[in-house]
C-alpha positions in Angstrom: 0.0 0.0 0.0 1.1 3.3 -0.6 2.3 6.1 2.2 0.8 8.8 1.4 0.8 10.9 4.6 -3.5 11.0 4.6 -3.4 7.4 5.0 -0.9 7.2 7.7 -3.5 4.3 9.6 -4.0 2.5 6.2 0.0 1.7 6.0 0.8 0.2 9.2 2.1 -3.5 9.3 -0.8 -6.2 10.1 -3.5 -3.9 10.6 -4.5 -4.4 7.0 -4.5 -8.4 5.0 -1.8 -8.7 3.2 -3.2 -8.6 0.1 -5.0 -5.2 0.5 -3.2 -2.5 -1.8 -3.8 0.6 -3.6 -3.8 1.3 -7.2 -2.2 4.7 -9.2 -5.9 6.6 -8.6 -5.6 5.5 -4.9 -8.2 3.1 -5.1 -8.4 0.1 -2.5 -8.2 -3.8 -4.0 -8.1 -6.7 -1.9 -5.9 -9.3 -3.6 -6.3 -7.5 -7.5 -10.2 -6.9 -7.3 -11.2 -3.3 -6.8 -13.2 -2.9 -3.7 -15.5 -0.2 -5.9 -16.2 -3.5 -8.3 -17.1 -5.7 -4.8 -19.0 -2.4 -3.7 -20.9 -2.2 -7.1 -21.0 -6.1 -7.7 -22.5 -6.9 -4.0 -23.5 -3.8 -2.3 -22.4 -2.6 1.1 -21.8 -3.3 3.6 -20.0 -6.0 3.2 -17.5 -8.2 5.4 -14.6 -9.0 3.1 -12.1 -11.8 4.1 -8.5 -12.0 2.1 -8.5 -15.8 2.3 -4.6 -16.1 1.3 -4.1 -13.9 4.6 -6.2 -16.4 6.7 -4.5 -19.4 5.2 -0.6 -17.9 6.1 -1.9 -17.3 10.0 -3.8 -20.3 10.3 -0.5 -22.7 8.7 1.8 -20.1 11.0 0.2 -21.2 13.8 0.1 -24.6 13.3 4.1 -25.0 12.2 5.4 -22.8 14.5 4.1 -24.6 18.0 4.5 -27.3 16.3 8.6 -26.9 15.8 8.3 -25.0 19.1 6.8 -27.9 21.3 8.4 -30.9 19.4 12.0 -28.8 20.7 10.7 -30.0 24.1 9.5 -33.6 23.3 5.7 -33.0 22.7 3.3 -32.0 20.8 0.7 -28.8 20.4 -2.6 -29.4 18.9 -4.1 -26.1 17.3 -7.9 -25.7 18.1 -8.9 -22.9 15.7 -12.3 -21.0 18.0 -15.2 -20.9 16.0 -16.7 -18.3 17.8 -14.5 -15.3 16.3 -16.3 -16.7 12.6 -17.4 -19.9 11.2 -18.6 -20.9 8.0 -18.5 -24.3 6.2 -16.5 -22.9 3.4 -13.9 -21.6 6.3 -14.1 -25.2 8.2 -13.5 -26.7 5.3 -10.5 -25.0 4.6 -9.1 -25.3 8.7 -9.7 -29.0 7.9 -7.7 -29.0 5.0 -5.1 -27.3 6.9 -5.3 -30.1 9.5 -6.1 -27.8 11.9 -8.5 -28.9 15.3 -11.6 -26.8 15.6 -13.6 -25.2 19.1 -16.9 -24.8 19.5 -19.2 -23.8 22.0 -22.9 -24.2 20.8 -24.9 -27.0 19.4 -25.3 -24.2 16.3 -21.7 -24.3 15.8 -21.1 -28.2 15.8 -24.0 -27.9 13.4 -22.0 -26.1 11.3 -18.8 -28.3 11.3 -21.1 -31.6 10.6 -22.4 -29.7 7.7 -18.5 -29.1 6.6 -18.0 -33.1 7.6 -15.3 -31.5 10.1 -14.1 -34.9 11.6 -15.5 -35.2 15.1 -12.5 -36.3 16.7 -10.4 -33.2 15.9 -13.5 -31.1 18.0 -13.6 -29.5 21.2 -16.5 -28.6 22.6 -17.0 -25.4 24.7 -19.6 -23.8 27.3 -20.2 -22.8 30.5 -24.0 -24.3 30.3 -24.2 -27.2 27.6 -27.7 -28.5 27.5 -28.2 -32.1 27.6 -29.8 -31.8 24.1 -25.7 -30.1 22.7 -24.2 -32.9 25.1 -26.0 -35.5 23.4 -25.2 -33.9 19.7 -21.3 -34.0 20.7 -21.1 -37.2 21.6 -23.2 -39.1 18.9 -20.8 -36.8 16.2 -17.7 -38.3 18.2 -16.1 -35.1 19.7 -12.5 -35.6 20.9 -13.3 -33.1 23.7 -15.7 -31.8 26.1 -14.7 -29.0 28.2 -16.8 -29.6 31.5 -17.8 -26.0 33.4 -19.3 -27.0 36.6 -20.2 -29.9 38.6 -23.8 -30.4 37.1 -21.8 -30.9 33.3 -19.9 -33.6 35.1 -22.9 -35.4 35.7 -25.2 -34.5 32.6 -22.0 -35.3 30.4 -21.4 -39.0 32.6 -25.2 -39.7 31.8 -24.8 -39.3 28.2 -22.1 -41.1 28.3 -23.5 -44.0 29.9 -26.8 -44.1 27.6 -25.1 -44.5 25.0 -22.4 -46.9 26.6 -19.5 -45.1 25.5 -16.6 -43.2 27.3 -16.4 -39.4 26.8 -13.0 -37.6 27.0 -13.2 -34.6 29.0 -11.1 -31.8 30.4 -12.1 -29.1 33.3 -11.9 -25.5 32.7 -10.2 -23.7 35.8 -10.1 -20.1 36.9 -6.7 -20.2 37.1 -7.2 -16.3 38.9 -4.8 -14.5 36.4 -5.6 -11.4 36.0 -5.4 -11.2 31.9 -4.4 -7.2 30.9 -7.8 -7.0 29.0 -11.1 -5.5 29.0 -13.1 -6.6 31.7 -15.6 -8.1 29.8 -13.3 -10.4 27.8 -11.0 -11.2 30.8 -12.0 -15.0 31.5 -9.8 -16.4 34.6 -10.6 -14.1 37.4 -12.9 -15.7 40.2 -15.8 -13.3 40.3 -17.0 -14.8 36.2 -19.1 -17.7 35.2 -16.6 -19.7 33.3 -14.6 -23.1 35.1 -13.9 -24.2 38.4 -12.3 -22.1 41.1 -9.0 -22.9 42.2 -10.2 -21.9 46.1 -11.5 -24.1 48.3 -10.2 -27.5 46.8 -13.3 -27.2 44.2 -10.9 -28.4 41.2 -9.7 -31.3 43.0 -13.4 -32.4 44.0 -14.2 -31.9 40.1 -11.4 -34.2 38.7 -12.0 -37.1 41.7 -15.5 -36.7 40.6 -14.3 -37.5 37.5 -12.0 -40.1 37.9 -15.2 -42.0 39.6 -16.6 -43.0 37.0 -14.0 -44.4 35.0 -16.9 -46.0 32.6 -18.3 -42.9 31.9 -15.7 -40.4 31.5 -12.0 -40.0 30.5 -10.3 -37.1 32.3 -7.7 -36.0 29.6 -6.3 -32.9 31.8 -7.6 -29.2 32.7 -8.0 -26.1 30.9 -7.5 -22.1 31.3 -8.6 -19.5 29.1 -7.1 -16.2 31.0 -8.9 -13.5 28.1 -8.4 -11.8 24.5 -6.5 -9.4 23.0 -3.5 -10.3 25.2 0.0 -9.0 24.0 2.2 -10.6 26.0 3.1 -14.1 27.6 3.2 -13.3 31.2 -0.5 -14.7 32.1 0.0 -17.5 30.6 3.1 -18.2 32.0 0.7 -17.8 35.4 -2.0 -19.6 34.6 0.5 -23.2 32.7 2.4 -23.2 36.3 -0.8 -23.5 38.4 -2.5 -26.3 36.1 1.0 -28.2 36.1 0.5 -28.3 39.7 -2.8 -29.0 39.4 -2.3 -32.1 37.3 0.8 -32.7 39.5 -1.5 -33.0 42.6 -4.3 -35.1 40.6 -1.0 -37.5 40.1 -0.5 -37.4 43.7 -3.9 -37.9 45.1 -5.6 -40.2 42.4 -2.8 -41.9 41.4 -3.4 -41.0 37.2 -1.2 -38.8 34.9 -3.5 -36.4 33.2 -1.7 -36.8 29.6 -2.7 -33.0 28.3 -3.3 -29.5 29.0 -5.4 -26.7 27.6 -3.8 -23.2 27.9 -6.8 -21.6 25.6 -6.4 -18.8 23.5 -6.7 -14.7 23.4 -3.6 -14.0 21.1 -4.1 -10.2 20.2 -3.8 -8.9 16.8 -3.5 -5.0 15.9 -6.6 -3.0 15.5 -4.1 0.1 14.9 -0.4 1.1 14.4 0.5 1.8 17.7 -0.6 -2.4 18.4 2.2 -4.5 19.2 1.2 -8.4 19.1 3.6 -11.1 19.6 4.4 -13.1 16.5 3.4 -16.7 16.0 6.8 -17.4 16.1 7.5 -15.6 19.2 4.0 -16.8 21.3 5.2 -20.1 20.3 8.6 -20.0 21.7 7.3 -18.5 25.2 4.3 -20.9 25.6 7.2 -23.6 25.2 9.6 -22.6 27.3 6.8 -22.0 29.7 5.5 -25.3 30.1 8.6 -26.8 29.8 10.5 -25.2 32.4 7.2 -25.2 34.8 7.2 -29.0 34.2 11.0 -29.6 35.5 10.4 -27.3 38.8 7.4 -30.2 39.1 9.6 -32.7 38.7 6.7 -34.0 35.8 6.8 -35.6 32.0 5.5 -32.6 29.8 2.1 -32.9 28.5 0.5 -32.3 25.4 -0.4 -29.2 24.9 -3.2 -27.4 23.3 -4.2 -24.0 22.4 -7.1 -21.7 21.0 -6.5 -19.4 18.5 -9.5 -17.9 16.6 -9.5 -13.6 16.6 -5.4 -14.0 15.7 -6.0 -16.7 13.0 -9.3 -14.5 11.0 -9.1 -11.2 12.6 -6.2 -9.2 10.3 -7.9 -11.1 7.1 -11.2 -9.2 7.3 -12.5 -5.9 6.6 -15.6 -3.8 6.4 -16.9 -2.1 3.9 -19.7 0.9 4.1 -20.9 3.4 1.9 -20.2 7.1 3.8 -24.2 8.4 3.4 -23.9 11.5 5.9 -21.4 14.0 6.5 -22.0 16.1 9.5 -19.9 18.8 11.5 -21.3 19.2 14.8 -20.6 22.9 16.1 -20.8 24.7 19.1 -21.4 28.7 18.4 -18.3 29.1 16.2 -16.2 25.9 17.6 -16.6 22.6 15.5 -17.2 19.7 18.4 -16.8 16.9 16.3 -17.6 15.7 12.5 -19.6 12.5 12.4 -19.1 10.4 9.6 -22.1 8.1 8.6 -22.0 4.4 7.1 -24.8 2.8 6.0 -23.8 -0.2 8.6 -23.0 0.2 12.3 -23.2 -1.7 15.4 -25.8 -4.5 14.0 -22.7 -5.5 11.8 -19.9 -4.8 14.6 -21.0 -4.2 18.1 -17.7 -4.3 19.2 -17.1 -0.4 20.2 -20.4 -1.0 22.2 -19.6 -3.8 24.0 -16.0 -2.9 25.0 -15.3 0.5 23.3 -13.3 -1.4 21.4 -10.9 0.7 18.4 -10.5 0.3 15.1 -8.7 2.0 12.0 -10.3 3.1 8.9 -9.4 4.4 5.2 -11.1 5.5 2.1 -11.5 2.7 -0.1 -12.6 4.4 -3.8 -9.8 7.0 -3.7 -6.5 8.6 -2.0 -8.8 11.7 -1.1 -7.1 15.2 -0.2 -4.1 15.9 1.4 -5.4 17.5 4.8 -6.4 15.4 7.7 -10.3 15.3 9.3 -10.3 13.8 12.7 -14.3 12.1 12.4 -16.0 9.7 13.9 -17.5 7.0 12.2 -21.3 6.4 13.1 -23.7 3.9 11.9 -27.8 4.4 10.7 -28.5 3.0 13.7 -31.2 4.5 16.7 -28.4 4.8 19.3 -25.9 7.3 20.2 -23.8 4.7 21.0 -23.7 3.3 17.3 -19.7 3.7 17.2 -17.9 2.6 14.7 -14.9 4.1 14.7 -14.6 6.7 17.6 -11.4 8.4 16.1 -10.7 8.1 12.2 -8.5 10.0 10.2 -9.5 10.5 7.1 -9.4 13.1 4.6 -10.5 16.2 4.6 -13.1 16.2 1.6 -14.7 12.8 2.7 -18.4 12.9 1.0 -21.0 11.1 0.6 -21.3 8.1 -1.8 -17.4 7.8 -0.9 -16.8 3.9 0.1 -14.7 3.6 3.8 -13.2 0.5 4.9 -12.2 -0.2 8.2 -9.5 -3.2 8.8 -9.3 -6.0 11.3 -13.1 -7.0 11.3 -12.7 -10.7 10.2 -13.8 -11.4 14.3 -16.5 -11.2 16.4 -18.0 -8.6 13.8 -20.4 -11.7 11.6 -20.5 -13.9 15.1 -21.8 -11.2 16.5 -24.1 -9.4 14.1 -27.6 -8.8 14.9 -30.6 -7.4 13.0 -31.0 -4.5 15.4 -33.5 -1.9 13.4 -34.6 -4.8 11.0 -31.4 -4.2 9.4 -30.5 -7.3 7.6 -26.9 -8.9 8.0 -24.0 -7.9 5.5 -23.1 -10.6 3.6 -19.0 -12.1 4.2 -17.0 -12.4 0.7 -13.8 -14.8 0.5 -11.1 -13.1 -2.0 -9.0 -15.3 -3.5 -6.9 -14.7 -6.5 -8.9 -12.0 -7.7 -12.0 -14.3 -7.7 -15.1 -13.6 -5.0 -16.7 -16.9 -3.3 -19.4 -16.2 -1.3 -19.1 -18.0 1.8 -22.3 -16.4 3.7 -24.8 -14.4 1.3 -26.9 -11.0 2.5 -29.9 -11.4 4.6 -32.5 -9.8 2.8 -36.1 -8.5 4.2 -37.6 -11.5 2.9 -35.6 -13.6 5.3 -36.5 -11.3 8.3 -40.3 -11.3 7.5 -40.2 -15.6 7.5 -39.7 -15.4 11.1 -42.8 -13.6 11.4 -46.1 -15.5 12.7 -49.8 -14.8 10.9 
């Protein structure tokens, strides 16, 4: 992409896919193909995912703690979570890359089943399964189910034994790192709803509970998911020593060695320039030497390890793109307060800044625009002030309407977490490859909103 000084947000390394790039006029393409011809060709807004991008991150992730874990004699199974964005076109492809797959619904096993995702390679997430989603799991064969609470132990068992099988489980515990995130995506303090708390001997009760029915169940080890968006390796470092001695006490007490461990996911990826995520390479190399060293001061064979990448894997491959329908300058007496910038999306299509003001960077897509700098926020159609979609753009000075805006690093949570708020009907999400636009989820159109309604 070009560095033009008006673009300055637009430049900076893995906030944009790779194959994103401007032509002579300034004009945005994703991987050759114009995003005015998308815009024209499919409307907006539109979720656009650079599929080449998604394949390098997803196969980086899978070689690297693979070369990083095998340096310490074991292995690291990569569970790609579905909840940042699944599709069967997507599963298809993570299956292909021989990657493992999370999910946490009955809605999302649906969807790997519909891909024929093999059920072994499936982990099964949730802090409140229903029997009906226990019962899916194990009649498709999942290779995991990650028990919350001491009522899953025994709904999970009770499958189990109907159908005279024996399920593999692992327990989630709040490991009570404090993960450097937003509160509401920060998953292994005690006062949440997810796992077992390390006080009061309540993991120890859940894994002899457990290990009691042997016929049933198959404890395979426990699990910690600490948050998302975390840059660095310190947490996890935390939260690996205190399930090692976890599994070292379980070894003591029950007499079993628990063969794996679950340290989860929440790998951040750059929403803007000044983001600093650690590389594959380099979250590889810490979660190894992590484990491995924590495992010697336990005097205890090292595990096999998995982890849970899903934001870090689709994240940096997606983007948004809105038609700019409203331009506004907001004044007080003679001082300009603000200019609001309005897409014809919003927080139906990426709730994100609502939920956890989260930040995001955005550029003109149809042309290079002027040379001056507008500092605007980016609003949506919606009937809420709080219908943020970028809080602090900078864009150019003659932005208009009818001009096309895209704003990077949308490939998660955005679809996942979509609603028809308004009656507005979901954008549809476009997989670029080559130059050539597969259409892995199409638009929801009023049509499909009035079929829900009754007589």
């Amino acid at each position: 992409m070009t560095s033009s000084p008006d673009l300055q947000q637009a430049t900076a390394a893995d906030v944009w896919p790779a194959g994103l790039t401007r032509d002579a006029d300034g004009a945005l393409a994703l991987r050759g193909r114009p995003l005015t011809e998308l815009a024209a060709d499919y409307g907006t807004p539109a979720y656009l995912i650079d599929v080449e991008d998604l394949l390098t991150r997803a196969r980086s992730f899978r070689d690297e703690f693979a070369a990083a874990f095998a340096a310490i004699g074991t292995r690291c199974d990569v569970f790609y979570a579905g909840k940042a964005f699944l599709a069967t076109p997507l599963v298809r492809l993570l299956d292909a890359e021989q990657l493992n797959l999370d999910v946490c619904t009955g809605g999302e096993l649906a969807v790997a089943a519909k891909a024929g995702f093999p059920g072994d390679r499936i982990g099964m997430h949730g802090n409140n399964k229903s029997v009906a989603e226990i019962d899916a799991a194990l009649d498709y064969g999942v290779g995991r189910i990650i028990v919350d609470s001491f009522d899953e132990i025994d709904r999970v068992a009770a499958s189990a034994e109907q159908r005279g099988i024996r399920a593999r489980v692992m327990l989630r515990v709040k490991t009570g790192v404090e993960a450097h995130t937003h509160e509401f995506i920060a998953t292994a303090h005690e006062d949440q709803k997810f796992g077992f708390s390390l006080d009061g001997g309540e993991v120890a009760e859940a894994a002899a509970r457990v290990l009691a029915r042997p016929d049933a169940l198959e404890l395979l080890g426990f699990h910690s998911h600490i948050g998302s968006q975390i840059f660095e390796s310190d947490g996890f470092a935390v939260a690996a020593q205190r399930l090692i001695t976890l599994q070292l006490q379980v070894a003591r007490d029950q007499g079993v060695t628990l063969p794996e461990l679950d340290l989860g996911g929440g790998f951040g990826i750059a929403y803007l320039p000044s983001d600093t995520p650690l590389t594959e390479a380099q979250m590889a190399g810490r979660l190894a030497a992590i484990v491995r060293d924590a495992c010697a001061e336990a005097g205890m064979p090292v595990p096999r390890v998995s982890i849970e990448p899903g934001r870090a894997i689709v994240g940096p491959a997606g983007i948004t793109l809105y038609e700019v329908g409203t331009v506004k300058p907001v004044q007080a007496t003679d001082t300009l307060v603000r200019t609001y910038v309005s897409v014809d999306g919003g927080m139906s299509d990426n709730p994100r800044p609502a939920l956890y003001q989260a930040d995001y960077a955005a550029a003109l897509a149809n042309r290079a625009g002027g040379n001056t700098d507008l500092l605007a926020r980016v609003v949506g159609k919606h009937c809420e002030s709080g219908d943020i979609v970028v809080r602090e753009a900078q864009l150019p000075a003659d932005t208009a309407p009818g001009d096309l805006l895209a704003v990077a690093a949308t490939g998660a949570y955005c679809r996942s977490l979509a609603s028809q708020y308004n009656h507005v009907p979901r954008p549809p999400v476009l997989a670029v490859v080559d130059g050539d636009v597969r259409t892995w989820l199409r638009r929801e159109t009023i049509d499909d909103l009035l079929a829900l309604e009754g007589e």
